[in-house]
Each structure stands twice: as C-alpha cells, then as structure tokens.
Backbone as CSV, one residue per row, in Angstrom:
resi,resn,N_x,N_y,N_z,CA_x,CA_y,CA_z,C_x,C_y,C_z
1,UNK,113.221,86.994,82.564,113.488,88.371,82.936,112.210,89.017,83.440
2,UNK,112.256,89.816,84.290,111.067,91.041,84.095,110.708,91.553,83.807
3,UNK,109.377,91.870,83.984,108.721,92.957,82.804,109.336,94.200,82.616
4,UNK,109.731,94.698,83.627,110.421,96.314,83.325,111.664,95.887,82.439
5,UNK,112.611,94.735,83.103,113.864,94.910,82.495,113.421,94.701,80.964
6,UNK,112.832,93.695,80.972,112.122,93.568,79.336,112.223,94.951,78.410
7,UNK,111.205,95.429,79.024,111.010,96.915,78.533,111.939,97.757,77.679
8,UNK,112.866,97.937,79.215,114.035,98.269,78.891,115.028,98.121,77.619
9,UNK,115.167,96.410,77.796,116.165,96.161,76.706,115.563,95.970,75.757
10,UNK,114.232,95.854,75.664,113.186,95.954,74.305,113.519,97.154,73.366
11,UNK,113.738,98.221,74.620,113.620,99.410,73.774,115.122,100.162,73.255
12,UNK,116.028,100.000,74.035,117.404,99.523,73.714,117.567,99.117,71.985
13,UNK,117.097,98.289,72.223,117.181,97.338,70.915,116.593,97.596,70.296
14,UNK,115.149,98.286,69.964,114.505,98.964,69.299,115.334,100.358,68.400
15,UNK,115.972,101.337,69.732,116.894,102.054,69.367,117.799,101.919,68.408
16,UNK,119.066,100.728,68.866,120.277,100.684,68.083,119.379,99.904,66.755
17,UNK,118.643,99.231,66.490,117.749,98.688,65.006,117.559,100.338,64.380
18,UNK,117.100,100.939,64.959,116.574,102.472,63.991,118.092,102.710,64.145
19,UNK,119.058,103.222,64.996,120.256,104.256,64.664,120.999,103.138,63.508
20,UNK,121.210,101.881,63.321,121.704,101.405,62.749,121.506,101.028,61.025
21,UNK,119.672,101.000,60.871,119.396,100.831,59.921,118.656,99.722,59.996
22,UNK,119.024,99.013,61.075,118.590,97.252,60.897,117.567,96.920,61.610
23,UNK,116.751,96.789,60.360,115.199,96.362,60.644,114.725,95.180,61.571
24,UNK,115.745,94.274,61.417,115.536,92.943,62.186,115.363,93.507,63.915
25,UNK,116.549,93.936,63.594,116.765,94.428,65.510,115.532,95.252,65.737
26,UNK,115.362,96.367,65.107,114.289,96.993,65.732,112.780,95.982,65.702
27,UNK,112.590,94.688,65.387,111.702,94.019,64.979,112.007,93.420,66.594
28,UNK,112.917,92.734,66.978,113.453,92.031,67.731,113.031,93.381,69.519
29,UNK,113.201,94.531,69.441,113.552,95.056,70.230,111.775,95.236,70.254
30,UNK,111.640,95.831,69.538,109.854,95.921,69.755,108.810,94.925,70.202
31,UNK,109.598,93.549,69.974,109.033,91.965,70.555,109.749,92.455,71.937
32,UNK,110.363,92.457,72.245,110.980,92.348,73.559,110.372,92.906,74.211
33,UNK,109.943,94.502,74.244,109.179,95.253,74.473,107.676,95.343,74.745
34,UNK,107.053,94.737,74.096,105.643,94.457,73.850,105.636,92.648,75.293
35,UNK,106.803,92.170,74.842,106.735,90.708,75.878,106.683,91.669,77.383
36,UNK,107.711,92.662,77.988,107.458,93.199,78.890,105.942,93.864,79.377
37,UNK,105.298,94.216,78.531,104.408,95.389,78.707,103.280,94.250,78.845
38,UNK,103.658,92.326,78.584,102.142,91.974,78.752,102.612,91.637,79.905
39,UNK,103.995,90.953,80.102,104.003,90.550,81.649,103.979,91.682,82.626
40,UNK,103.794,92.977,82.338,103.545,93.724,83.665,102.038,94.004,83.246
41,UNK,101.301,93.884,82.550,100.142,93.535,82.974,99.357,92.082,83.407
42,UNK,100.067,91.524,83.280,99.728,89.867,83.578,99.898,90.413,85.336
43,UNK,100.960,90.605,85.558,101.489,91.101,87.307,100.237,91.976,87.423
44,UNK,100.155,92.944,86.901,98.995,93.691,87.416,97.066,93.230,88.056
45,UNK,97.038,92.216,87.227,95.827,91.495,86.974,95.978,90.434,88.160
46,UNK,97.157,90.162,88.082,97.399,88.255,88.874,97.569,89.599,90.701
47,UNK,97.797,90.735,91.081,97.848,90.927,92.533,96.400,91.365,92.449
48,UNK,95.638,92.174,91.475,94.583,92.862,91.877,93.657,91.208,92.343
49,UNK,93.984,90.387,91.472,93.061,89.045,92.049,93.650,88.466,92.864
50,UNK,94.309,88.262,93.450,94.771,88.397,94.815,94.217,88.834,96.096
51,UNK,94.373,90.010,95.933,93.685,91.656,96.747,92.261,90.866,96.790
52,UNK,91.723,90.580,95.716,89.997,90.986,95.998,89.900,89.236,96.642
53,UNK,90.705,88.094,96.302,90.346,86.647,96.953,90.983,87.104,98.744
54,UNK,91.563,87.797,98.690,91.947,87.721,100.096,90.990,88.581,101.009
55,UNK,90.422,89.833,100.264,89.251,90.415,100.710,87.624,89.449,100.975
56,UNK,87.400,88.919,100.090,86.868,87.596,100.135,86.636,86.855,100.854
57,UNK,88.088,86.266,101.424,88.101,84.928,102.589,88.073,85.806,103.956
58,UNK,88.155,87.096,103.991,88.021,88.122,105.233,86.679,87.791,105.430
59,UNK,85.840,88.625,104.853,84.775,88.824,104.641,83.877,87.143,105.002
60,UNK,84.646,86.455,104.574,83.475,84.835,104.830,84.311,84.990,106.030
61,UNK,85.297,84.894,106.463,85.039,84.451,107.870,85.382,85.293,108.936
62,UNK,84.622,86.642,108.611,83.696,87.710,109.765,82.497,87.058,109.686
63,UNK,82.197,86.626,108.523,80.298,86.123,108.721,80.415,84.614,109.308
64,UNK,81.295,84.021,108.820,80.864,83.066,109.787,81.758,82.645,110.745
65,UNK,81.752,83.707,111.576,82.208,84.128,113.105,83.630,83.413,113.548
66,UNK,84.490,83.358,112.773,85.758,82.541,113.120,86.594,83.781,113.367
C-alpha cells in the first residue's frame, strides 16, 4: 500500500480500537500508521536524492563539455 493510504487506515483503526475499547486494534492502527509516515519519508529522502544525483550528472557534463 502507500504511505498516505497507510496513514489513513492506520488511523481508522486507531479510531474504531479507542471508540470500541479494544486495545489491540488501536495497537494495530497506530503500527499501520507510523508504517505510513516512514514510507512517506523514505519517498521523501529517495526523490530529494534523486534531484541532487541528477543535478550532479548536469553539472559534470557542462564541465566536461558534452
């Protein structure tokens, strides 16, 4: 899944665990949650290095004149 949808149903599930009483779920929904929030920073990290290798291979070959 994706990080947002993650999120989402992380927190979903976080929800019905508290309205319900049941600790497991909200245990379960807060993992879900926390799994989203690293893969959208994993995404965040993996384009910014991207961005700067592609700035990079610009940059080498303006200098060496290609």
């Amino acid at each position: 899944m994706g990080a947002l949808t993650d999120k989402i149903k992380g927190k979903a599930k976080e929800i019905e665990g508290k309205v319900t009483g049941d600790r497991i779920r909200t245990a379960q929904g807060k993992a879900q949650k926390a799994k989203g929030d690293a893969e959208g920073a994993v995404g965040r990290v993996t384009d910014n290095v991207r961005g700067k290798v592609a700035k990079a291979k610009a940059k080498i070959r303006r200098a060496s004149g290609r």
